[in-house]
C-alpha positions as CSV (number, residue, x, y, z in Angstrom):
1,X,16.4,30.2,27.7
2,X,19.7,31.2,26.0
3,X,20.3,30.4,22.3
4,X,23.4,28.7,20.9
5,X,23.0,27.7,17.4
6,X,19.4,26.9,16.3
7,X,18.6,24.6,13.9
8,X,15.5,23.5,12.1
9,X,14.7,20.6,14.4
10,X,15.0,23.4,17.1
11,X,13.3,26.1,15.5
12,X,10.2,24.0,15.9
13,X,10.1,22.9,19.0
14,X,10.9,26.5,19.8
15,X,7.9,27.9,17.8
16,X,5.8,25.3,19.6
17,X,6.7,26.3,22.7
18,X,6.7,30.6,23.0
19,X,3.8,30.0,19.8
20,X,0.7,30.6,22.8
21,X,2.5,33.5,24.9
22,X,4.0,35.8,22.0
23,X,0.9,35.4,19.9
24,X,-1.0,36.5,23.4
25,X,1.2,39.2,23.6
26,X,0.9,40.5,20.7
27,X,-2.7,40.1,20.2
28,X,-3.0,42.5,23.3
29,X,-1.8,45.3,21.3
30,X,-3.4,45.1,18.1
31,X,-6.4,43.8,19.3
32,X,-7.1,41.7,16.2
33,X,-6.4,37.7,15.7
34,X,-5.7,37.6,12.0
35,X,-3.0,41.0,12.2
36,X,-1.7,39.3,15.4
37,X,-1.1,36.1,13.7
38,X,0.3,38.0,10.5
39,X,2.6,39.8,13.5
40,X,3.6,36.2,15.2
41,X,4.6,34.7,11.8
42,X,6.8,37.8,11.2
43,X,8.5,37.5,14.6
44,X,9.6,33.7,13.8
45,X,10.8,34.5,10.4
46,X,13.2,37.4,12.1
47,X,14.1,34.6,14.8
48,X,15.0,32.2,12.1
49,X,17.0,35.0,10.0
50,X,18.1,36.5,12.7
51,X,19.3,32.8,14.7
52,X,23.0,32.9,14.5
53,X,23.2,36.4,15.7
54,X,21.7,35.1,19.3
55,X,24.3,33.1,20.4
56,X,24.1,33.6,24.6
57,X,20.7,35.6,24.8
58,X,17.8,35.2,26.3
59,X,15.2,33.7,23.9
60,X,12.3,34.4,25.8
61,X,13.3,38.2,26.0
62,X,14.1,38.8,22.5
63,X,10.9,37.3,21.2
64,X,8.8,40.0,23.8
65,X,10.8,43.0,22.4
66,X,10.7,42.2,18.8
67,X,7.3,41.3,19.0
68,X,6.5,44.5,21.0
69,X,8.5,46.5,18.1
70,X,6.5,44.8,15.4
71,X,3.2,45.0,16.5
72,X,3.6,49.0,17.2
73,X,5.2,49.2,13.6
74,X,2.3,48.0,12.5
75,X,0.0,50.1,14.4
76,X,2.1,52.7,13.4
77,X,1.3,51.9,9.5
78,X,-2.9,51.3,10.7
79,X,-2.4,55.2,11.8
80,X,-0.2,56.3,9.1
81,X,-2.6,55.1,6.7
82,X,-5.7,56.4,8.7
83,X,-4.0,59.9,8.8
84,X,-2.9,59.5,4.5
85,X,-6.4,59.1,3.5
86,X,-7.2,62.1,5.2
87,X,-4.0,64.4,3.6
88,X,-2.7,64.6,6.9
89,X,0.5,62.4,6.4
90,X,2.6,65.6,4.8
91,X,2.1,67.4,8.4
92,X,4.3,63.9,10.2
93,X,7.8,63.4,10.2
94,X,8.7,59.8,8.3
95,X,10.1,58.0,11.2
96,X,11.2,54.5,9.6
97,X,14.2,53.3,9.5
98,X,16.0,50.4,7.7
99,X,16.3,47.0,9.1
100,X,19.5,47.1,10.6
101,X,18.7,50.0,12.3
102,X,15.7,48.2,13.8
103,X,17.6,45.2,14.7
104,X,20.3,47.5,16.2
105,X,17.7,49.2,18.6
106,X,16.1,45.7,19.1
107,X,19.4,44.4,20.8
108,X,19.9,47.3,22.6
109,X,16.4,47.3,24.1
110,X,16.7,43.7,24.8
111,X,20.0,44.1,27.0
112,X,18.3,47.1,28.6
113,X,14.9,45.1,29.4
114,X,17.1,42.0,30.3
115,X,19.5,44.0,33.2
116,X,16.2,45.9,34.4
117,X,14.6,42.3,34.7
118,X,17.4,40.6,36.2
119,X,18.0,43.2,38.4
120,X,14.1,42.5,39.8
121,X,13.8,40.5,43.3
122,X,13.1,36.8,42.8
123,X,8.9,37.0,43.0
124,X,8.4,40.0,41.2
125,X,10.7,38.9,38.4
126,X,8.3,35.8,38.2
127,X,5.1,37.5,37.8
128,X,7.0,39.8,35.5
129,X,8.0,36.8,33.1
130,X,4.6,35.0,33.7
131,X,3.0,38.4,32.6
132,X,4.7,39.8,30.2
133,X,7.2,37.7,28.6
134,X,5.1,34.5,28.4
135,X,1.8,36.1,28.1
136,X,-0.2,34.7,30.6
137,X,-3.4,36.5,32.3
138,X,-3.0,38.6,35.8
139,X,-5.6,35.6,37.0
140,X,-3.4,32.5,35.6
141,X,-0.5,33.8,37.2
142,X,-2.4,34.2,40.6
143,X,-3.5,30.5,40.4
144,X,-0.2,29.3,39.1
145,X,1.8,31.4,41.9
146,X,-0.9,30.9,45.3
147,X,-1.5,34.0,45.3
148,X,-3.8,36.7,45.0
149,X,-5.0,38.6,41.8
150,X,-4.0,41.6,43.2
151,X,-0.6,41.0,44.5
152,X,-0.3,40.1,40.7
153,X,-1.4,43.7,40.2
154,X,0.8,45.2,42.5
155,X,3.8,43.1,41.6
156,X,3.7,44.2,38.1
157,X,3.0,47.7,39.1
158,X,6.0,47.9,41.3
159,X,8.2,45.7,38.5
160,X,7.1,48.2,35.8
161,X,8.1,51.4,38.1
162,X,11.7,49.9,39.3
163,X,12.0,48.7,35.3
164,X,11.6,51.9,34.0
165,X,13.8,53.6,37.2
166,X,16.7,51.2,36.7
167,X,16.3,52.3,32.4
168,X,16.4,55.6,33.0
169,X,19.6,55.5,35.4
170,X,21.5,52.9,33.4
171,X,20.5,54.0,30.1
172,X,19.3,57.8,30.4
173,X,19.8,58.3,26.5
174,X,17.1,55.5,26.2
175,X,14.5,56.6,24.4
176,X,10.4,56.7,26.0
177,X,9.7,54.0,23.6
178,X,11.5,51.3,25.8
179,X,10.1,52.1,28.7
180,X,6.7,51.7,26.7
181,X,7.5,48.6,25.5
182,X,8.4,47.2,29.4
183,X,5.4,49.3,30.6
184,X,2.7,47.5,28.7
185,X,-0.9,48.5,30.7
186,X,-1.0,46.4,34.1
């Protein structure tokens, strides 16, 4: 789904409807249902602040990267804090930046993800969005699809290495961080 203009009316019925699949996505990184709920409320807010800058992208795709980029921020701050309270922070470089610099790198991931994905043959790109962009489980999408658990493995497996080949010839300046953020654990 492309956006155009959202408005509040839409804003709902989108937060109704990618609620379930970013909040499982999410919650697969940090593990934990109230800091993944924190995380999912933080992801709508940008989308709302953020809704006349999206005019012609994918929805879907934007919600999986920024909520990719926020949950590691906030692991990020669970280990920063681990390493402060043990004097260790001094030895780290400070590697926050400001918000438009985020949302800068957000776009630019989101157009990298989107071509990679895109460029994806027709049943692997499925299992891809089923999996990763609408958060569904490696046995949902088998049921779903008619097929079995483990072509759902492979799929991704083979949509994760030709995501991360087509990043790094399109986009070799990329950093490893996108390629993290497509390559979630299979």
């Amino acid at each position: 789904m492309t956006t155009d203009s959202i408005n509040l009316n839409d804003f709902n019925a989108l937060y109704e409807k990618y609620c379930d699949p970013v909040y499982r996505n999410i919650v697969k990184l940090v593990k934990n249902d109230d800091d993944a709920e924190d995380i999912l409320q933080e992801v709508f807010v940008s989308l709302w602040e953020n809704r006349h800058r999206l005019r012609g992208r994918s929805l879907s795709g934007w919600l999986f990267i920024v909520s990719h980029n926020k949950a590691m921020d906030h692991l990020k701050k669970q280990v920063h804090a681990s390493l402060d309270q043990y004097g260790w922070i001094e030895q780290l470089e400070d590697a926050s930046s400001d918000g438009a610099e985020k949302e800068a790198l957000y776009m630019e991931q989101l157009k990298m993800v989107s071509e990679a994905v895109d460029a994806l043959p027709k049943r692997k790109k499925e299992v891809f969005r089923l999996c990763r962009l609408e958060g569904y489980s490696k046995d949902d999408v088998a049921q779903m699809m008619g097929i079995s658990y483990q072509s759902v493995t492979d799929y991704l497996k083979q949509s994760n290495k030709a995501i991360k080949a087509y990043i790094i010839q399109n986009y070799p300046y990329a950093s490893s961080s996108i390629i993290v953020a497509v390559v979630l654990s299979v």
